[in-house]
C-alpha positions as protocol buffer text, in pm:
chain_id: "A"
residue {
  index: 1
  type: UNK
  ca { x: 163 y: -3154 z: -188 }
}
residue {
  index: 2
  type: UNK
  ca { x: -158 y: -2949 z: -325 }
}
residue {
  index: 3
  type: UNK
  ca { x: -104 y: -2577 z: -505 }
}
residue {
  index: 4
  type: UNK
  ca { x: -212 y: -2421 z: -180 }
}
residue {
  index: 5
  type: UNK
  ca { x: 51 y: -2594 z: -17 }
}
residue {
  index: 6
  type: UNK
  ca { x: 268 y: -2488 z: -233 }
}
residue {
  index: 7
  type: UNK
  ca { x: 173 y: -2125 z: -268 }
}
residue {
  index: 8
  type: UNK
  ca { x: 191 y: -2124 z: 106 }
}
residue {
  index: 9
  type: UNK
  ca { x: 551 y: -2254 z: 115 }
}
residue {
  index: 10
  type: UNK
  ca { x: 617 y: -1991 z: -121 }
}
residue {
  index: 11
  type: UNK
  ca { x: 493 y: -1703 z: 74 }
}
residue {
  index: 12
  type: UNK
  ca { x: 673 y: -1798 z: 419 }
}
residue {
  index: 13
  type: UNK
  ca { x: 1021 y: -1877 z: 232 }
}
residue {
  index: 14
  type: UNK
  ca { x: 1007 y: -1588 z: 86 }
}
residue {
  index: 15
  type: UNK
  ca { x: 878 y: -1359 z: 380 }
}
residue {
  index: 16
  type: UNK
  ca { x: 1224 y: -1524 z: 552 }
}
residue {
  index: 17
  type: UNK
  ca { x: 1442 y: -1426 z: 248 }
}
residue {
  index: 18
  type: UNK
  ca { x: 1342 y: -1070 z: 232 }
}
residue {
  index: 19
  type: UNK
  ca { x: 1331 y: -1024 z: 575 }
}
residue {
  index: 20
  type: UNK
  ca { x: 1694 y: -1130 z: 587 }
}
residue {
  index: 21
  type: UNK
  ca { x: 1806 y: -870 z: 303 }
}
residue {
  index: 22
  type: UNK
  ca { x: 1607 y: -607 z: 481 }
}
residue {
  index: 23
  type: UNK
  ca { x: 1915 y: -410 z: 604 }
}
residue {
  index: 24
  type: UNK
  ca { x: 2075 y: -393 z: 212 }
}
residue {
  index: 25
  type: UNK
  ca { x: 1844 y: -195 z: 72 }
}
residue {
  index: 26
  type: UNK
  ca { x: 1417 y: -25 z: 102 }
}
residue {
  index: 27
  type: UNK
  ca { x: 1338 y: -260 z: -167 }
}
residue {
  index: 28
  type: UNK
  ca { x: 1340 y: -584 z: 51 }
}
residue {
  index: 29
  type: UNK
  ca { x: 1162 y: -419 z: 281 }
}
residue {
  index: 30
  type: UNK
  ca { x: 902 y: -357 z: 33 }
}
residue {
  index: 31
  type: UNK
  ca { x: 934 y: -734 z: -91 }
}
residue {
  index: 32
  type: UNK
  ca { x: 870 y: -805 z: 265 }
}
residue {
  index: 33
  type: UNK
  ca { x: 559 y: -648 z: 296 }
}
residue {
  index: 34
  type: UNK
  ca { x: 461 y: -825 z: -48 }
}
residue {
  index: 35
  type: UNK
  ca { x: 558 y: -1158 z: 89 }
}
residue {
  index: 36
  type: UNK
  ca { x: 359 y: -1100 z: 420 }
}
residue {
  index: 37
  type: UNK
  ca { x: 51 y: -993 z: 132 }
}
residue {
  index: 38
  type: UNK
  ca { x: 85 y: -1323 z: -32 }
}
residue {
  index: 39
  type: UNK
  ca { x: 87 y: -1499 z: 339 }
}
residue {
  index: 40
  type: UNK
  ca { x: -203 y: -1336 z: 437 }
}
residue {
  index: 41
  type: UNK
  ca { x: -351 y: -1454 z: 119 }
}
residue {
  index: 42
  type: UNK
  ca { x: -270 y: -1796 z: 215 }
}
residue {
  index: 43
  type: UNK
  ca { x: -386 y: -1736 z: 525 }
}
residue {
  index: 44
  type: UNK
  ca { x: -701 y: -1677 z: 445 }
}
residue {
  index: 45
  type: UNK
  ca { x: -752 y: -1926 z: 173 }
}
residue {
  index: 46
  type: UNK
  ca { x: -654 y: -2226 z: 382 }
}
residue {
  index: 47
  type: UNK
  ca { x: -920 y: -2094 z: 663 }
}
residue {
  index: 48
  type: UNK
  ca { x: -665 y: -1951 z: 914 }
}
residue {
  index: 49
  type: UNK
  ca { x: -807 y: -1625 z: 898 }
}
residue {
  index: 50
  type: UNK
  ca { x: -602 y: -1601 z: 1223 }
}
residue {
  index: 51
  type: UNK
  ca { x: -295 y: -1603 z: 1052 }
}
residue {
  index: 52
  type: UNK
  ca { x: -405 y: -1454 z: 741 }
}
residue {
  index: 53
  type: UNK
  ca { x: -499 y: -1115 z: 973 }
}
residue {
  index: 54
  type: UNK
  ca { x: -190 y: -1148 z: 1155 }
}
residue {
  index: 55
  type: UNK
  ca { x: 35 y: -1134 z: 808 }
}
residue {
  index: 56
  type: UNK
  ca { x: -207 y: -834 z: 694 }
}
residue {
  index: 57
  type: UNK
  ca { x: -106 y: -656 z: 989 }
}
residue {
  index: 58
  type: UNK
  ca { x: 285 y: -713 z: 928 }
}
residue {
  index: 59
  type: UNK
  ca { x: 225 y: -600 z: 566 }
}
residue {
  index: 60
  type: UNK
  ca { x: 111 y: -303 z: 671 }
}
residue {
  index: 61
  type: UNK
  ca { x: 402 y: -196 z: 944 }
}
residue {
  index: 62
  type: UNK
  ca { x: 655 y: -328 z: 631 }
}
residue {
  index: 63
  type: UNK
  ca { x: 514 y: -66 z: 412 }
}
residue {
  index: 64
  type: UNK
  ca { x: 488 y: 152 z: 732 }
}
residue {
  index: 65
  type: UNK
  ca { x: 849 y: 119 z: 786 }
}
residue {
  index: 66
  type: UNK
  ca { x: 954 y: 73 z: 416 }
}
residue {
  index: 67
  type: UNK
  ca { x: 815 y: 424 z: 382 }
}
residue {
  index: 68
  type: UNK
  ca { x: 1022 y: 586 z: 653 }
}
residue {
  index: 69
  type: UNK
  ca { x: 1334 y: 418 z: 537 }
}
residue {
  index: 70
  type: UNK
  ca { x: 1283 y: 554 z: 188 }
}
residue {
  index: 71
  type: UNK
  ca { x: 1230 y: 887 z: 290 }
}
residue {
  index: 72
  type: UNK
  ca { x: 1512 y: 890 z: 528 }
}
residue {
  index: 73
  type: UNK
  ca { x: 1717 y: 772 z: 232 }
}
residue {
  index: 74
  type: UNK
  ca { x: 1621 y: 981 z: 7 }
}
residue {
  index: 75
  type: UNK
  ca { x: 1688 y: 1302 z: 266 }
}
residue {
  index: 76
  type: UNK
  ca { x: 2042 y: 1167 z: 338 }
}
residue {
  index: 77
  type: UNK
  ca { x: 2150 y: 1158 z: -48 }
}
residue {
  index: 78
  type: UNK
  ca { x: 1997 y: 1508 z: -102 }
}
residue {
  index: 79
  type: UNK
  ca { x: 2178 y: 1619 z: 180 }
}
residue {
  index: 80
  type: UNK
  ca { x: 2482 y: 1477 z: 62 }
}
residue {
  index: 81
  type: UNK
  ca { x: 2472 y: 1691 z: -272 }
}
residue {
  index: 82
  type: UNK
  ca { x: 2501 y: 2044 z: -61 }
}
C-alpha cells in the first residue's frame, strides 16, 4: 500500500468518524468538513477529479451547516443567561 493509499484511507475513515460524532458537538461537524478537504485532496491527486469535486462540495455544506449550528448554539446559551 503506497502513501496515497494511505492518505486516502485516512481521509474516508475519518470523514466516517466525524460524521458519526456530528450530533455531540459543532466541532465534528467542522472535522467533517476538514475530512471531506483532505478527501477532495485525495481526490484529486489520485486523478478522480470526480470525486475530488464531489468531497469539495460536501466540505463546503459541512462548513455551511457547521456555521448555522454554531450560531444557533451560541443564541440558545445567551438566551439561557436572561
Amino acid at each position: 500500500m503506497d502513501r496515497l493509499t494511505l492518505f486516502g484511507l485516512f481521509a474516508v475513515t475519518a470523514m466516517l468518524v466525524f460524521y458519526g460524532l456530528e450530533k455531540r458537538s459543532h466541532w465534528f461537524i467542522l472535522a467533517f468538513a476538514g475530512s471531506c478537504v483532505l478527501g477532495s485532496t485525495y481526490g484529486f491527486l489520485q486523478g478522480a477529479w470526480p470525486f475530488g469535486l464531489v468531497e469539495a462540495v460536501w466540505s463546503g455544506v459541512a462548513i455551511q451547516r457547521w456555521w448555522v449550528v454554531r450560531r444557533s448554539s451560541t443564541k440558545l446559551s445567551l438566551n439561557k443567561n436572561d
